[in-house]
N, C-alpha and C positions, 0 to 999 in steps of 0.2 A: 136907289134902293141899296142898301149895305145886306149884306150878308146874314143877317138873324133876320130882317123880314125878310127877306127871300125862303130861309127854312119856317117860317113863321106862316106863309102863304100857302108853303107848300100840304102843310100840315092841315090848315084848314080846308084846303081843299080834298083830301086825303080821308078827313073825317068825314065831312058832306057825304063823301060816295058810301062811306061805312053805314052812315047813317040812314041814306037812302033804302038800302040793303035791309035792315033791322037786323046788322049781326050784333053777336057781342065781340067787342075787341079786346086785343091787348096792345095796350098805351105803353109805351117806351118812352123814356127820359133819361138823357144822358147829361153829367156836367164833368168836367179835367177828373175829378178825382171818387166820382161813384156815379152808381149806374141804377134805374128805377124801374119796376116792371108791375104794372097793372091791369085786371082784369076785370073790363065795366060794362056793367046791364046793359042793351040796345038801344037805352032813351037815356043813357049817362046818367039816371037818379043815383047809383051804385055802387060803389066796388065791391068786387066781389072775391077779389082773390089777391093778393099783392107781395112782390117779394123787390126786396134793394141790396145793396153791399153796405147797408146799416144795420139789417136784421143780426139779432146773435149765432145765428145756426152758420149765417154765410162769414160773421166775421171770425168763426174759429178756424173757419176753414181756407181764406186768401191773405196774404199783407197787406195788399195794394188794392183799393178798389176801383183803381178805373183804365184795367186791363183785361185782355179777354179774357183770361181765366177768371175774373170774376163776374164777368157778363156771363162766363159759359154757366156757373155756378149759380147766376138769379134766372136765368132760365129754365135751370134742371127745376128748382125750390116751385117757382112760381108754375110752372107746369103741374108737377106732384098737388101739389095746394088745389090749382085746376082741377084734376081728375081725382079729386079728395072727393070736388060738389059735383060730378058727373058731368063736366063742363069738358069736353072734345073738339068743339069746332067755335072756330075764333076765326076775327080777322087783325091781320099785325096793322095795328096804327104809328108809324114806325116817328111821329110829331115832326114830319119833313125832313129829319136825318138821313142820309143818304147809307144804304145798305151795302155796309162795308165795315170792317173792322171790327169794332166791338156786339154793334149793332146785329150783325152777321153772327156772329157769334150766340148770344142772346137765342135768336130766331131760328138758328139749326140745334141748340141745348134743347128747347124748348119743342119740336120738332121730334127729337130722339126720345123725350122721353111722353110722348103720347098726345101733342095737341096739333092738330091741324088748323093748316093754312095757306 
């Protein structure tokens, strides 16, 4: 096994438990130079809320999108957006990334500004 199925295994299993749960989550996706953040129905038909370091609001405001200042930056947006739909309680689908760095990042923006997890 190389290293993307290993985060690719991780992730599916990661989902199952969310799914077991009937939460709605928020799906993380990271690639070298931007960062994805989604907010999806309990049965995945959905999304419901979604913010990245593509959108125009976040790119006025970072250079680089795949630092944590711009992770911190798709977490505040896509939170705010959250609690736009009355949507408070989530669970972090983090796609078997390991919670650390940007990822981290992300998950405490998002955290600060009113979504729990």
């Amino acid at each position: 096994m190389n290293k993307k199925n290993v985060r690719l295994r991780r992730g599916r299993r990661t989902r199952a438990r969310i799914k077991a749960q009937g939460a709605t989550r928020l799906c993380v996706h990271k690639t070298p130079k931007h960062i994805y953040a989604q907010i999806i129905t309990p049965d995945g038909s959905k999304v419901l809320a979604s913010a990245s370091t593509l959108d125009k609001e976040v790119k006025e405001t970072i250079t680089f999108g795949g630092n944590k200042v711009a992770a911190t930056e798709v977490g505040k947006i896509v939170a705010l957006r959250a609690k736009s739909m009355d949507i408070e309680q989530v669970s972090f689908d983090r796609s078997g990334f390991k919670f650390h760095g940007r990822i981290k990042a992300l998950a405490d923006a998002a955290r600060e500004n009113g979504l729990k997890f």
